[in-house]
N, C-alpha and C positions, 0 to 999 in steps of 0.2 A: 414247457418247451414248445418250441413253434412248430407247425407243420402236423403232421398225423402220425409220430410216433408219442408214445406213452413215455411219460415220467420215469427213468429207470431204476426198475426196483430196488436195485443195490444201494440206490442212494437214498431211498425209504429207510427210515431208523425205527426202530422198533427197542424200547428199555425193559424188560422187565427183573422185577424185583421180589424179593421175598423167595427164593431158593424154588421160584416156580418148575414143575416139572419138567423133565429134558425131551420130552415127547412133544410139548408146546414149542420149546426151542427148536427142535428137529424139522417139523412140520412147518415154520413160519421160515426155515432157511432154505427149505424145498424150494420154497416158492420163491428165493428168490432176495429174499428181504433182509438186510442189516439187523442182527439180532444182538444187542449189549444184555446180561446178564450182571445180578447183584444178589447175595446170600442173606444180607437181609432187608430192613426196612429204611428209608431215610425220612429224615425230618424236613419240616415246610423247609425252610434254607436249600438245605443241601436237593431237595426235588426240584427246586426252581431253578438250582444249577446245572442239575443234569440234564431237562429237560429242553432246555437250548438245544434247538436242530431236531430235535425231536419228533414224529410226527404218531407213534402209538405207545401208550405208557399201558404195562402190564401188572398187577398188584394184588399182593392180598390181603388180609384182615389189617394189619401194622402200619401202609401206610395210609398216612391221611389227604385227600387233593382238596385243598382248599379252593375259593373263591380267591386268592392273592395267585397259587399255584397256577391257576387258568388263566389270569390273564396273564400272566410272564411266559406261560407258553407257547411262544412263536409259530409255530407247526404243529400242536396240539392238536389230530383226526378224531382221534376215538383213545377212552380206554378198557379195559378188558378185568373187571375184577374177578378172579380166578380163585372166586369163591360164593359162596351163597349170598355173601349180603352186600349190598353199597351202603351203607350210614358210613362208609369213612369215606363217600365221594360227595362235594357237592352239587347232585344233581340239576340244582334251577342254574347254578352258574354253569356247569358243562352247557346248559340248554341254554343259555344268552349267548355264548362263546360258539354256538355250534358243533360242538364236541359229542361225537355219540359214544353212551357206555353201556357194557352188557357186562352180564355174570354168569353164573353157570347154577341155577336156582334147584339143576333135581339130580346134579352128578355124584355128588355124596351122601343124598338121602338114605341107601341102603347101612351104611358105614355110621351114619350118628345113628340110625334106629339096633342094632346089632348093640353099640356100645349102651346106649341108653336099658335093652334089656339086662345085658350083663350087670349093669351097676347096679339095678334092682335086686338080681338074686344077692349080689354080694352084699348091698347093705342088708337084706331081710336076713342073711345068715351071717352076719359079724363077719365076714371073709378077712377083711381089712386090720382087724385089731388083731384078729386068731393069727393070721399071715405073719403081725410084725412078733407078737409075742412070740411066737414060735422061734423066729430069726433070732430073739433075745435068749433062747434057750426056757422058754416057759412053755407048756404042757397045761392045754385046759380045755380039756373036752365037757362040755356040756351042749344041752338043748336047749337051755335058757333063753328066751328071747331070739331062738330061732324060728321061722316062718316059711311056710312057702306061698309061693306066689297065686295058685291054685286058690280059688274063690275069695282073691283080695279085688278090690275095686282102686282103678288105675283112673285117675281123673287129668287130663291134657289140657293145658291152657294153650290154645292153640292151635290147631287142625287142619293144619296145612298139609302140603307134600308128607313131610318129617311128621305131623302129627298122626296122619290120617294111614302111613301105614305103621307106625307106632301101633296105634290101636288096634288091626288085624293081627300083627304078631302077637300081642300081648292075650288076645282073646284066644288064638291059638293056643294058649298058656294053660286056660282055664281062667283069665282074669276076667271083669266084669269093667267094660268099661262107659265112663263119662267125660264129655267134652265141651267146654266154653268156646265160643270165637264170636268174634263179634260182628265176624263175615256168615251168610250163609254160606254154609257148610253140607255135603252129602254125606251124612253118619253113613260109616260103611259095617257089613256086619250086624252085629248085636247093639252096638255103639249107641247110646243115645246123649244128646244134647240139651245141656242147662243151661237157663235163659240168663244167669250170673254166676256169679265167680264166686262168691258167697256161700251161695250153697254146694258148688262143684269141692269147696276148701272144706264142708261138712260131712262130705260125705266122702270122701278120698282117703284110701291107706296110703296111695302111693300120688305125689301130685308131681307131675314133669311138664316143665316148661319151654314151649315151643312157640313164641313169639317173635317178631321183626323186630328192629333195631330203630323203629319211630322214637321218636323223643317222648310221645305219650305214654311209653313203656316203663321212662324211667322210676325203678321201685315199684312197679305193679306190685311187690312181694313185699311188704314191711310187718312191723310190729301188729299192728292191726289185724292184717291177714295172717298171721303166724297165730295170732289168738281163736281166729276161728276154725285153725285146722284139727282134724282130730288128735287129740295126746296121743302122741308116741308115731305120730303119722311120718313118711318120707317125702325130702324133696328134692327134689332133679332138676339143674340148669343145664341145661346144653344149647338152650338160645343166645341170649345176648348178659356179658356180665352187671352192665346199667341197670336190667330190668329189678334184679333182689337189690334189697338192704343188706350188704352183708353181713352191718355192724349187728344190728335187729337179728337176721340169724341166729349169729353167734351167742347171742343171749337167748335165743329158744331152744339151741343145743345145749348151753349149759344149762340149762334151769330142768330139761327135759320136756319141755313141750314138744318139741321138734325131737323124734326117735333117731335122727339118722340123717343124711342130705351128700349128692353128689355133686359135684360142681367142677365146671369144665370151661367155664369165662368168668371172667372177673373185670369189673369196672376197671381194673388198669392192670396192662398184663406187661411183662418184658417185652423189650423190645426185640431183641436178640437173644438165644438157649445162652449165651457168659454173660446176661444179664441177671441180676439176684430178684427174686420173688418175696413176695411178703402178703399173709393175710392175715385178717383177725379169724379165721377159720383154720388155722393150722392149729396141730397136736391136740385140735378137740375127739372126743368119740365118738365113733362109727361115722365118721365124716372122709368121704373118698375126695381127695382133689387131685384134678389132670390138667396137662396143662395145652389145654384148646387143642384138642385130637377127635373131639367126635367125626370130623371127617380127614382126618390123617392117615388113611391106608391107602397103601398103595395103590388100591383098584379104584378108589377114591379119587386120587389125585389124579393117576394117568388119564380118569372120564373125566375131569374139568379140565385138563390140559386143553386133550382135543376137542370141546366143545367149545371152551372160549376163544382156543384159536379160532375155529371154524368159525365164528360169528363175527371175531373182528376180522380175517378173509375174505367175509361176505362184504364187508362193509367196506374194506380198502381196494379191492377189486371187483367189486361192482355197486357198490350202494346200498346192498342189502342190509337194512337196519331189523331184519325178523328178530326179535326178544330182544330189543330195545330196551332197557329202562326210560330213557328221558326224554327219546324223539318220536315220533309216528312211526308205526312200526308197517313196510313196506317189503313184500318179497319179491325181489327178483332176479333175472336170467344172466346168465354173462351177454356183454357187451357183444355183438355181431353184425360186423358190416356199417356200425356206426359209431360214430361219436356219441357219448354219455356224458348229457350234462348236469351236474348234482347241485340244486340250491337249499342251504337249509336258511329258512328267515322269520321272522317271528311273526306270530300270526295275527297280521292285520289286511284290510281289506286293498284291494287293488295290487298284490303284487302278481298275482299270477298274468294279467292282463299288461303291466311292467313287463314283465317276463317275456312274455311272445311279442309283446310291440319288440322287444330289442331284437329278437330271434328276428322278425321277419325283417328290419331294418338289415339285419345282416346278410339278406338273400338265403335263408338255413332254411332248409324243408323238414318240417317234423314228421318223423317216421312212428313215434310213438313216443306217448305223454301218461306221470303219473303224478298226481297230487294227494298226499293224505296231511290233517292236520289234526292237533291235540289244541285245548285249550291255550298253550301256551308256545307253539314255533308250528311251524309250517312245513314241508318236504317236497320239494317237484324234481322228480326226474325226466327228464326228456332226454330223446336221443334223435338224433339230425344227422344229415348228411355229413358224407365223410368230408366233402372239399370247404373248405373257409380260410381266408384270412386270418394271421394270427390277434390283427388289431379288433377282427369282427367281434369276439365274444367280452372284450372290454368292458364296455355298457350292459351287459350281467350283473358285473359284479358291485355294480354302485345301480341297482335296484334299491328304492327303499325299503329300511327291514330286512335286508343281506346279512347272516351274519355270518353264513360259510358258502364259498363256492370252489367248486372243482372239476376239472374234464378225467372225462376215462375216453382211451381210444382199442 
């Protein structure tokens, strides 16, 4: 809009989907902003339709933004995955298109590590078969193949956030633990780290998998590795469900290689809770399945609410891209006393000097400048006087290598 009032919130749309918290909905209407709500996930079609007028998509695991989704969206800013992972967003096409996206990487850490212990005592003590037998009217106490957790070794694929306090609770236990990653890693505790996966599957009673959602993950877990785990050893997904064979699994639970295994994703899960389930892991023994809750609790959700709002916030009212996934990640101030002007463009040479040639042709005094860039797009904030013509900032936007521009006043 011309002159030196700002865009009016109201007319800012904000979608989110997937039955996101109502504390994110609260929070984003505070401030002001057009907030649509959806119970569950939609498909590539149906998002490219909702997404017209659109300017912030909110989402969780279910929906997928493709590279077709991004370009049909008209006013696509930012979006906001209101959950640990992005593998169901295209981040190079967000990053062509200009679209900045964040997640909430540490809000339900405490929530999957709490579930991931429980699962353990329950599968080391048959909890799950004793539980339904009982429901059936059958009576079977024994010791048999019960365990405790106390000087069993816990081996983590994985050692991130989720892995790395895994490990401190589990040694709390009396466990003995070991850790792969392929990142360095700061073993915390007693903790110590092997240099393969190989051997981490050697020497594990207990193996829990705490991996990202790379495509290089898919099946880290198959037949192969199933052969080198110890007989009668446990397995735990609560990462991503691409990363196991499930089929492979299923034939090392029944054979008895595999003692046990929890699992909490699955290569393809419903869409919606009236959608019907299916695995080849159902009605095996001592086999727990849940359906994607390691970070389902309440105190879970409400801390990814307000984190993800707070960072797409950041970003629609003033530029702040801090814990960025796919842009240069920049912090800062609210806008005061001047005009905010926001370039995202991809990063090749001469556009900053682009940039200020047009600023200066415009008569703009810059009051303060910020550029940060990644290998692949560029960021400059500048902020200039309050007075301009609304034709001045024109020639911005057809810098070459523009892929987003926008004023904050």
């Amino acid at each position: 809009m011309p002159g030196r009032w700002s865009y009016p919130r109201s007319r800012i749309r904000f979608l989110l989907l997937e039955n996101i918290h109502p504390a994110a909905v609260e929070r984003l209407r505070e401030e002001g902003y057009a907030v649509e709500t959806e119970t569950g996930a939609l498909d590539e079609s149906e998002l490219i339709e909702r997404l017209r007028g659109v300017h912030v998509l909110g989402i969780r695991s279910k929906t997928t933004v493709s590279r077709r989704v991004l370009e049909s969206a008209d006013r696509l800013l930012a979006i906001g995955a209101f959950c640990i992972g992005t593998n169901q967003i295209d981040l190079e096409a967000a990053s062509d298109h200009g679209v900045a996206c964040f997640n909430a990487p540490y809000s339900n850490t405490r929530s999957v590590v709490e579930l991931a212990i429980g699962l353990m005592i329950s599968l080391m003590r048959d909890v799950a078969d004793k539980s339904a037998a009982m429901h059936q009217g059958r009576w079977n106490k024994s010791a048999t193949g019960s365990r405790e957790l106390r000087g069993k070794t816990l081996g983590i694929v994985g050692y991130g956030a989720i892995g790395s306090q895994l490990s401190v609770l589990a040694e709390a236990l009396g466990m003995r633990v070991v850790f792969h990653d392929l990142a360095e890693r700061l073993a915390l505790g007693n903790a110590r780290r092997l240099r393969s996966l190989d051997q981490l599957l050697a020497e594990a009673d207990v193996v829990s998998l705490h991996v990202d959602g790379r495509a290089e993950n898919l099946n880290l877990m198959g037949a192969s590795q199933f052969a080198r785990m110890k007989p009668g050893a446990l397995l735990l997904n609560l990462s991503r469900g691409h990363v196991v064979d499930v089929g492979a699994l299923a034939q090392a639970l029944g054979s008895g290689r595999i003692g046990g295994a929890a699992v909490d994703v699955f290569p393809e899960e419903p869409r919606t809770n009236a959608d019907p389930f299916d695995s080849a892991l159902r009605g095996l023994k001592n086999v727990i399945l849940t359906p994607h809750i390691g970070g389902s609790t309440e105190e879970a959700q409400e801390a990814i609410a307000d984190f993800a709002a707070e960072r797409l916030l950041g970003f629609v009212n003033r530029g702040d891209t801090t814990f960025s996934v796919n842009l240069p990640n920049v912090q800062l101030a609210e806008v005061t006393g001047a005009h905010r002007l926001l370039h995202i463009h991809r990063n090749q040479p001469g556009v900053l000097a682009e940039l200020n040639r047009a600023i200066a042709e415009a008569g703009l005094n810059i009051l303060g400048q910020h550029l940060k860039t990644d290998e692949r797009t560029g960021y400059v904030i500048t902020d200039v006087d309050r007075d301009y013509a609304p034709e001045a900032l024109r020639p911005l936007r057809d810098v070459p290598g523009t892929l987003r521009f926008r004023m904050l006043h």
